[in-house]
N, C-alpha and C positions, 0 to 999 in steps of 0.2 A: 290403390285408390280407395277409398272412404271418405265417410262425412257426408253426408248431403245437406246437414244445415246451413240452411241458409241465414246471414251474419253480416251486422256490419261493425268492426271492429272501432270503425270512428265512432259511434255513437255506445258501445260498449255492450251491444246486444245480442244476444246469438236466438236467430227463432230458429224454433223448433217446430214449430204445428200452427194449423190455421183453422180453425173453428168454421165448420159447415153448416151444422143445427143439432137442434134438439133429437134427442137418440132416446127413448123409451119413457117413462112417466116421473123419474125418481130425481131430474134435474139434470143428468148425464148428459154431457155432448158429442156428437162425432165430430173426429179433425182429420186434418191431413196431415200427414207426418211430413217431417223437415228433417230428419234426421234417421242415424241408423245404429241408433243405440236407444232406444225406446225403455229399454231395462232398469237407465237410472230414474225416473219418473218414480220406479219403486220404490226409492231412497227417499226423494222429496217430497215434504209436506207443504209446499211453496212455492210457487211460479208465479210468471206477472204477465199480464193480459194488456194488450194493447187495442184500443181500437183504432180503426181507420183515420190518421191523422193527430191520432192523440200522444200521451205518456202512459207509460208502463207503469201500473196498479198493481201491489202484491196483491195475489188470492191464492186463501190455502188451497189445496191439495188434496182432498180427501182417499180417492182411487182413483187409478189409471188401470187399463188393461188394452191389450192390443186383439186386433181383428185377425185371427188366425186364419180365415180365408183370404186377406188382404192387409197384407204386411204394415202396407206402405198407410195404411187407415187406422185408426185408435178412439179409444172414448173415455172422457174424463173426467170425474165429477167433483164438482168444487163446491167448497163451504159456502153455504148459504144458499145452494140452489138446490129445493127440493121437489121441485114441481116442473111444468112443462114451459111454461109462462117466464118462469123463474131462469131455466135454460135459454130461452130463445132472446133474448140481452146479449146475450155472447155470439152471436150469427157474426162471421165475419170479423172476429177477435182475431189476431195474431196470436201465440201463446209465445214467451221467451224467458230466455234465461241471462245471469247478468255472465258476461264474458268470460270471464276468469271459472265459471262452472264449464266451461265449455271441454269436453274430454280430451282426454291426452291419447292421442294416436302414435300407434308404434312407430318405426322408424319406416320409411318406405309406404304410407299411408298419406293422405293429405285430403283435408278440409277443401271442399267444390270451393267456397269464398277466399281462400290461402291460393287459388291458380286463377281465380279472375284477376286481370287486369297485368298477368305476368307478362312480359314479353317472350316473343318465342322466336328461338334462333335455330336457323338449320345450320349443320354442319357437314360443309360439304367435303373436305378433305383434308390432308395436314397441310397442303401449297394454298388454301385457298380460305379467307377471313370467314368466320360466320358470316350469315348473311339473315338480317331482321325478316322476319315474315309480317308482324305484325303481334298485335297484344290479343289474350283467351278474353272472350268477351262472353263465353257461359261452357258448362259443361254438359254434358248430353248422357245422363246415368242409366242404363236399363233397367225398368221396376221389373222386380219379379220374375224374369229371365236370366240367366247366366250370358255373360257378355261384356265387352270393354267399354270403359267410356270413352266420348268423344271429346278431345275437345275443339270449341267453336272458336276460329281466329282470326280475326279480322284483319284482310290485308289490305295492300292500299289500292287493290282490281274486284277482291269481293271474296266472299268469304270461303277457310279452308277448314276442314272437319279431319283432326290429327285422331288417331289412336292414342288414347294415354295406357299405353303397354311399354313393358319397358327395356326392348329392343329399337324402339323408338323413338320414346323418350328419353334420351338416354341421361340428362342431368338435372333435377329438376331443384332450382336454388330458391324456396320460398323467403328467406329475408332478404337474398338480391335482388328479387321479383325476375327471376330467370328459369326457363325452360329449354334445352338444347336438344334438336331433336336430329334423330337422322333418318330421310323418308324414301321409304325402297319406291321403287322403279312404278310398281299401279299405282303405289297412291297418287301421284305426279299424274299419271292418267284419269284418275277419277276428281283430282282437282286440276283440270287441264291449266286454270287461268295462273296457275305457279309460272309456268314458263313464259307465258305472253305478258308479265311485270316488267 
């Protein structure tokens, strides 16, 4: 599992970061990251800023550097802002990239937006059909901790929280929009409402 950008492929945008405030006197802003590849920002001289409800405006890039105490935080400073005044415009910007930048993950990794909306099947044995749970409706990534993600699946009694490990998930088809899982014996107990469907 990888990726945490959050994307939406129909409109051809991958966000990467969300603009909090102004960060120190020189125009710099803190964001929250969307992403788990911060590295390429070092590459580009160009990202597009959106704000709440609007369209995405190219703005260069000046520097980016990430929060070494807090992974998941960064701060960026973009042409033209040189002052504090000059920063605070940006509160609550999206920051994005156009789709087609969005990185290539190895084989056996997968983008958090590439498993929303999959369907998810369990399989319960070779005499017996898959059987639909329901579609991932968000994933649940641990910041900063070592740990699996969850993910969130809405069934048609209420929702089931799967492990995306992969003794359990055991097929995961991102162009068929298909995830096939096989669920040991607690989890069925800790999502009691699987059985009473």
């Amino acid at each position: 599992m990888s990726g945490a950008s959050s994307a939406s492929g129909a409109t051809g945008w991958v966000q990467v970061a969300r603009i909090l405030r102004p960060r120190g006197n020189k125009g710099e802003v803190a964001a929250e990251l969307f992403t788990d590849f911060p590295k390429r920002f070092d590459s580009l001289s160009e990202v597009y800023l959106r704000k709440p409800g609007g369209e995405p405006q190219p703005v260069g890039l000046l520097r980016f550097w990430a929060d070494h105490n807090h992974p998941e935080f960064g701060v960026f400073h973009f042409a033209g802002s040189t002052n504090i005044s000059e920063a605070e415009k940006w509160r609550g910007y999206d920051v994005l990239l156009p789709f087609e930048q969005r990185v290539q993950l190895p084989a056996g990794k997968y983008f958090v937006t590439d498993l929303i909306g999959c369907a998810v099947w369990e399989i319960q044995g070779p005499e017996q059909a898959p059987r639909l749970l329901g579609k991932v409706k968000d994933v649940y990534v641990p910041q900063g901790l070592p740990g699996t993600p969850l993910l969130q699946v809405l069934s048609r009694a209420a929702e089931i929280l799967v492990p995306l490990a992969e003794d359990i998930c055991t097929r995961i088809d991102v162009p068929g929009r298909r995830i096939e899982v096989k669920l040991p014996e607690g989890l069925r107990e800790v999502n009691a409402d699987l059985s009473t469907e």
